[in-house]
N, C-alpha and C positions, 0 to 999 in steps of 0.2 A: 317797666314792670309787666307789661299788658302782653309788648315781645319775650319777655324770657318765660311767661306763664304758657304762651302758643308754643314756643320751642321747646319747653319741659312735656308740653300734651302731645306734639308729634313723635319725640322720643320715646316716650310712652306706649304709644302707638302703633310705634315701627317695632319696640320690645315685643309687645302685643302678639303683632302677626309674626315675626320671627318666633316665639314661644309654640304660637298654635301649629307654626308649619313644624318645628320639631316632631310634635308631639305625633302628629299624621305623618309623617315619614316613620318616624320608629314605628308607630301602630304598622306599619304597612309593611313596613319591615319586617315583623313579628309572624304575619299572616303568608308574608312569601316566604319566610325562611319555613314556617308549619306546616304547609302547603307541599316541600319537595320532597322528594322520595330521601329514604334514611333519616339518621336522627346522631348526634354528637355521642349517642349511645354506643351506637355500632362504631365510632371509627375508638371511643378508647378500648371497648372489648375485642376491636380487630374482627378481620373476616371470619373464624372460624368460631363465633362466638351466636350461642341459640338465640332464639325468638327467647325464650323463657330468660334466660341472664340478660338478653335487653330491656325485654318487658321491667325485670327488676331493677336495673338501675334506673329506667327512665323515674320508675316510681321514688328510686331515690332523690335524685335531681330536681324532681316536683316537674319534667317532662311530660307526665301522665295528664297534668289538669288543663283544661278550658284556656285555651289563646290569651283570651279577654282575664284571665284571674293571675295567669304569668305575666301579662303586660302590668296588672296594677300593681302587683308585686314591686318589681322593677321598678315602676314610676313611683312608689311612695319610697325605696332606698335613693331613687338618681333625685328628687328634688331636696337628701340632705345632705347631698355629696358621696354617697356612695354607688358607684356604677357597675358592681358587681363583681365576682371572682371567679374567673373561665373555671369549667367543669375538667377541659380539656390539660389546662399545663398547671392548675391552681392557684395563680397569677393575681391578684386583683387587678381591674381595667384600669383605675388610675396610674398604679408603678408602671405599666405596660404603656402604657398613653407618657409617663413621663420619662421614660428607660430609651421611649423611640421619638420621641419628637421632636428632640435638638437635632437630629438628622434631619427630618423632615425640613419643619423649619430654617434650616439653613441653607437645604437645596431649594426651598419655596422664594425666600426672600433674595435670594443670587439670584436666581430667574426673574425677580422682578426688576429686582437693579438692573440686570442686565435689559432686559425688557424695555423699562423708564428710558433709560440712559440711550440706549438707539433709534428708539419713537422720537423721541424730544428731538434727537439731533437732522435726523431724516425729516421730520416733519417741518423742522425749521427750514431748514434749505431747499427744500421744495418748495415752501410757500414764501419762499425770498426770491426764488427766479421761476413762478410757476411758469411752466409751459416750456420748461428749458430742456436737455435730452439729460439734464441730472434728473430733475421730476419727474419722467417719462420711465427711466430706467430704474429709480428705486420704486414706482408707484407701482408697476411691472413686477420688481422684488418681490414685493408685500404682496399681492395676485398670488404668486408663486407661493411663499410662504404659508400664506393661509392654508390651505391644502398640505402641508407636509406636519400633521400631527405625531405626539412622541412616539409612536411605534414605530412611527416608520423613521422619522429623524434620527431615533435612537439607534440603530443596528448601520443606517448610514456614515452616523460618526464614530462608530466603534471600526469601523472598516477602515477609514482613512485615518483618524486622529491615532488611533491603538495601534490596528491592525498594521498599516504602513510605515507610517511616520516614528510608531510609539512613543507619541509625545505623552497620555495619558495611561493608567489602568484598564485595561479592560473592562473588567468591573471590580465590586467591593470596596471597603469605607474601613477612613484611616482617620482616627477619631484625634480632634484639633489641639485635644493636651497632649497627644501623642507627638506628632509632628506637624505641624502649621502648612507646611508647605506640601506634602503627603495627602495632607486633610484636600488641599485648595481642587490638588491635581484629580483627587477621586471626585469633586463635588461638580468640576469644571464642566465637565461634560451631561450627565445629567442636567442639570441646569439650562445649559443652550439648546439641550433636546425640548426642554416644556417653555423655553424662551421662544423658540423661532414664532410659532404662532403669533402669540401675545404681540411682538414687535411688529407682525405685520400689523394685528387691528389695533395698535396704541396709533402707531403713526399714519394708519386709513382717518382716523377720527381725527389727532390734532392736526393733520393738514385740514381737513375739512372744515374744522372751526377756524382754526389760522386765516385760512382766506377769505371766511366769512367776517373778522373781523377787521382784519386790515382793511378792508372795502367800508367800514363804519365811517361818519362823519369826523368823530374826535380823533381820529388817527389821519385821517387826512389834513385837518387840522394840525395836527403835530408834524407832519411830515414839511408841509407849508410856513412852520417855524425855523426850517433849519434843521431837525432835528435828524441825527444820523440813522441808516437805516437799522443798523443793532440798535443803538437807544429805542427805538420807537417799538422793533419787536419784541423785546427784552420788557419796557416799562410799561409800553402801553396796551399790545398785543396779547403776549403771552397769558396772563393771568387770567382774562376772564374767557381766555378761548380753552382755559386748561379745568373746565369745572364739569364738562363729560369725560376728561381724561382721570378725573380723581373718582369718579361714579365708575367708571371701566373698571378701574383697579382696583373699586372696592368689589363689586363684581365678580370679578377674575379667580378671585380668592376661592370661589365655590370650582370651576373650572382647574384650579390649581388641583385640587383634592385628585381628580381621576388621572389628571397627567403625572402629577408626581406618584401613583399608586402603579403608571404604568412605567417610567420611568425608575421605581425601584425596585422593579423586578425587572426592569430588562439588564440594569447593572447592579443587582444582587447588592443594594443597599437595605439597612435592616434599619428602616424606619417607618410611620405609622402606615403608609399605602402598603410596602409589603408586608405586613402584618396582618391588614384589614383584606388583602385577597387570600393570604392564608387561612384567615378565618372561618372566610367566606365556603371556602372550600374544605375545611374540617370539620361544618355545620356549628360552629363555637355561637349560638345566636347570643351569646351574653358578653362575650366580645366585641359581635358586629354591633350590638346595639346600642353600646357604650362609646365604641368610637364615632357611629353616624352622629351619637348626641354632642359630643365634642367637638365633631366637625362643624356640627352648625349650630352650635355658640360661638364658634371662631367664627364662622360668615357670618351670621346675627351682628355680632360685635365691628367686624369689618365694614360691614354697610351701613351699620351707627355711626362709626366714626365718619365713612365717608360725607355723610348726610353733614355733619356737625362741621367739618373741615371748608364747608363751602364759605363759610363767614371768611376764613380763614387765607380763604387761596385768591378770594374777590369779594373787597368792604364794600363792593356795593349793595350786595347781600345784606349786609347789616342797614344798610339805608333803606332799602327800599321798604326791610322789616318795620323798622321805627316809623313810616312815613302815615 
């Protein structure tokens, strides 16, 4: 009783500072978008549009008032689920947040799988022959990797996978009730653009853990039983070297936001990152501010679960709680 009452107060907790950091991001947000020269005024009335017609529609839009009196605005619709409706396209933020974010979302989670899926595998077999010229040479990989973020990954796989090969699209999005296989081909690449990173620092960390714990007593232990050497990394190894690897990925999620925002605009995908630098650049601040608050509920929520999942991924977490 005493553990689930500490575990319900940490969650809490962590809801807590996730809530306050929204709330200082969008504030901040509100003051830098106030702060730049132009206003959402000028780009609907266009260039050739007076001071006096801007002046007035700002007044319309309630543009006119105090920073701090727009932000409460705002803040008392977005805590009853309403995030407002762009001035620019007359959109509400929710249809526009739900209209683009099965793109997103589907290039976010491919990137992860794909991600997970050659971390785990690299990291195993390096820390099963460390020191071997396989471990040397993916560890070398991932050195490389880190340094090759989506702008510049992106335009590199559009040269060879498109450009040469034409295994994939160029760009643009072919949506998965259309054709399945269509969909896979436009997603494919995006995805390996905002993957390469990730797979190096998933697989810098679980080797790192990995060889920290095969070195542990109880796996020496098991090793001295007989026990093979996949049994041993698989049963005994894996799980509790894999508990920075589920904190990474929950993580990561915040990091996913600006790769996939560059990544769908380098391939002319129409999901929430190209949306939210369109915005950004049409002065739409009732958009930007609706989608930052989105984004981070989604991390908020991501690094909750993460937190929670540790019971999950290693009981001994639960022991040590009850102890």
């Amino acid at each position: 009783m005493v553990k689930r009452s500490r575990t319900a107060l940490s969650i809490v907790r962590k809801l807590g500072r996730g809530v306050l950091v929204m709330l200082l991001v969008t504030f901040a947000l509100v003051l830098l978008m106030a702060s730049a020269p132009g206003s959402v005024a000028e780009v609907i009335l266009g260039q050739n549009a007076t001071d006096e017609n801007v002046a007035a529609l700002d007044q319309q839009l309630g543009l006119d008032r105090p920073v701090l009196e727009q932000y409460a605005e705002w803040l008392g619709h977005a805590v009853r689920g309403d995030l407002g409706t762009s001035p620019l396209t007359n959109q509400s933020v929710g249809s526009a947040i739900a209209e683009r974010l099965p793109v997103t979302l589907e290039v976010a989670t491919l990137s992860i799988l794909i991600s997970l899926s050659l971390a785990v595998v690299f990291a195993v077999l390096c820390a099963s022959w460390p020191g071997s010229p396989l471990d040397r040479a993916l560890t070398a990989a991932s050195s490389v990797l880190l340094s090759v973020p989506a702008f510049i990954a992106g335009p590199v796989l559009i040269y060879f996978l498109s450009v040469q090969f034409g295994w994939f699209p160029v760009m643009g999005w072919t949506p998965v009730g259309d054709d399945f296989g269509a969909n896979l081909r436009s997603a494919i690449m995006p995805a390996v653009s905002i993957a390469l990173v990730e797979v190096a620092a998933f697989h810098r960390l679980l080797r790192s853990d990995l060889m920290s714990t095969l070195g542990e007593d109880f796996v020496s232990a098991a090793r001295a039983r007989g026990m093979s050497r996949a049994y041993v990394m698989f049963r005994h190894a894996f799980r509790p070297s894999s508990l920075s690897l589920v904190t990474m990925t929950g993580l990561s999620i915040g990091r996913l936001v600006g790769a996939t925002a560059v990544a769908e605009t380098l391939f002319s995908l129409p999901g929430l990152g190209q949306l939210l630098v369109t915005s950004i650049g049409t002065r739409d601040v009732i958009m930007v501010q609706g989608m930052v608050a989105f984004t981070g509920i989604v991390c908020v929520a991501a690094n909750t679960l993460a937190d929670i999942s540790y019971s999950v991924v290693d009981p001994r977490v639960r022991r040590v709680g009850t102890a």
